[in-house]
N, C-alpha and C positions, 0 to 999 in steps of 0.2 A: 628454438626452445621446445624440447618435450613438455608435453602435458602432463605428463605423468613423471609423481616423483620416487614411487612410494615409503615416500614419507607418514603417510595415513594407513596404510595396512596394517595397523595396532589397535586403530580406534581411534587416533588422536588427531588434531588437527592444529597449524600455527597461530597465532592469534595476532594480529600487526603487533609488532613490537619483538615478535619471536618466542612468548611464552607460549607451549605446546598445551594443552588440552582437550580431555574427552570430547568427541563427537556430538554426544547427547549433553556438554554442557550449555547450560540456560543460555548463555551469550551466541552459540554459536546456533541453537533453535531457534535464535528470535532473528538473528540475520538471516540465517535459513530462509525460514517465513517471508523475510522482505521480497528474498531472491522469488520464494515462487508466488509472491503477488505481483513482482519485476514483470515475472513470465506471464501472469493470465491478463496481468492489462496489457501487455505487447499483443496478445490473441484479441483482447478488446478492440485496440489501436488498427488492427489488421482484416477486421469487420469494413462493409461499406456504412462510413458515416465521417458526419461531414466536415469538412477542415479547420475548424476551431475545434473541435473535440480530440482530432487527431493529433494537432496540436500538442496541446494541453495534455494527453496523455504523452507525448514525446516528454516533454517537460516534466512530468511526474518520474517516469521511470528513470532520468536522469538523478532526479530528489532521492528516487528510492536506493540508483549505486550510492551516493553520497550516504545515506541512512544505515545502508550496509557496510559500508566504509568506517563510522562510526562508530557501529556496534561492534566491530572487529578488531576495535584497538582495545589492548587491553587495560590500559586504565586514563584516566584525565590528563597526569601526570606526565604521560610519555611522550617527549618534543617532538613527535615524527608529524609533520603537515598533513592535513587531511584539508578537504572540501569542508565547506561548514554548510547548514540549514540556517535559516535567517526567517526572521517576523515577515517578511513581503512574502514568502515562501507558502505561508499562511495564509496571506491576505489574496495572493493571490486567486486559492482555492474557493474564500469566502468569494470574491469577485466573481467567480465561474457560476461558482452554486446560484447568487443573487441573479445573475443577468438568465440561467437556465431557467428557475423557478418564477421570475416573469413569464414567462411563455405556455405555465403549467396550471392545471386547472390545481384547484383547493383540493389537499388531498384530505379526506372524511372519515377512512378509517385505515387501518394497517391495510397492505393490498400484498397478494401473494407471490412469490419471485415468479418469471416465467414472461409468455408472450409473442417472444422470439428467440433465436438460439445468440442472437447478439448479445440482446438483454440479460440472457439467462448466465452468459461466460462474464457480464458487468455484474451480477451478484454476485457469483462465486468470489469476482476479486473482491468485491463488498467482504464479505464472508473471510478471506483469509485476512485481511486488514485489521477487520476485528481482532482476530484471532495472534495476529501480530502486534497489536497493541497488548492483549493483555498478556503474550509472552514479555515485551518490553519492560511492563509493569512489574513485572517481578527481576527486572537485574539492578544491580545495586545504582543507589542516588546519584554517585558520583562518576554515570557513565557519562561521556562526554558529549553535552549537547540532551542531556534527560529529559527536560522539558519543552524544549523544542522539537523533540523527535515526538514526544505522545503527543503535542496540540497538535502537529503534521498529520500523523496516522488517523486521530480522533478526526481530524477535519476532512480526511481523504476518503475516511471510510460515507461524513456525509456527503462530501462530492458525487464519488461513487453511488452512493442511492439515487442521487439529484439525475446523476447523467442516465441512469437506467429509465429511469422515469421521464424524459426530455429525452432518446433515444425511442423509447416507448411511442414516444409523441409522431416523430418523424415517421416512424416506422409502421404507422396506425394501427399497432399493439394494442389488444383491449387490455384495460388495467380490470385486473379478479379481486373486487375489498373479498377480505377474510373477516367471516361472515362466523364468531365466536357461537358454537350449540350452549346455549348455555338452560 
């Protein structure tokens, strides 16, 4: 199979289903987005840290093909099978976050990203997560799987903080509160 088709040398790209559109359409920015948060937690994942995290981010970047998958079909409507996202999906994130946050001191005020350059590639994916949710936010109600996709994102993006913070730990990273000149 070539990798190349160019079929996309016009700007446009296939959408599952086979409807062709722009490059820079919403749907295809917000999968976009998954793809290269896919990519900085695999950078995350490929840090030394330790085998439940590793884990877990295996697990996620899994969620996030599926998520990309999803966002790529072009409407509800269309019978072609996909992976689905599920409630434990979520729950399981909530579970990671609670048993990390055990192990962490009370955090007192906002604290600055940084610390270590591991910690610092777990913002950035913090950071695109964000930013992939609120691309999500704007494509229409009846994409499939809508609100299971933003509670995943919204809860990954807290994961995310959680594990930077408990990698922090591990890694006897001093945590910098951001200290408001007011």
């Amino acid at each position: 199979m070539k990798i190349y088709t160019k079929k996309g040398d016009k700007g446009t790209t296939q959408l599952i289903g086979g409807k062709r559109v722009p490059k820079n359409n919403s749907r295809i920015e917000a999968y976009g987005t998954i793809d290269e948060l896919n990519s900085y937690i695999g950078l995350v994942r490929d840090q030394d840290i330790d085998k439940q995290s590793f884990k877990m981010l295996v697990e996620i970047q899994d969620r996030l093909f599926t998520i990309g998958a999803l966002l790529a079909k072009e409407n509800s409507t269309n019978k072609i099978k996909l992976p689905l996202i599920n409630q434990n999906d979520i729950d399981d994130l909530e579970n990671e976050i609670d048993k990390m946050n055990e192990k962490l001191p009370v955090m007192k005020s906002f604290i600055l990203p940084g610390g270590n350059t591991t910690i610092s590639y777990c913002h950035i994916a913090r950071c695109i997560c964000r930013r992939a949710e609120r691309l999500v936010v704007n494509l229409p109600k009846d994409t499939m799987q809508f609100d299971l996709i933003l509670m995943y994102l919204n809860r990954l993006s807290d994961y995310l903080f959680v594990l930077c913070r408990y990698l922090g730990k591990q890694l006897k990273a001093k945590e910098i509160p951001w200290k408001p000149r007011i």
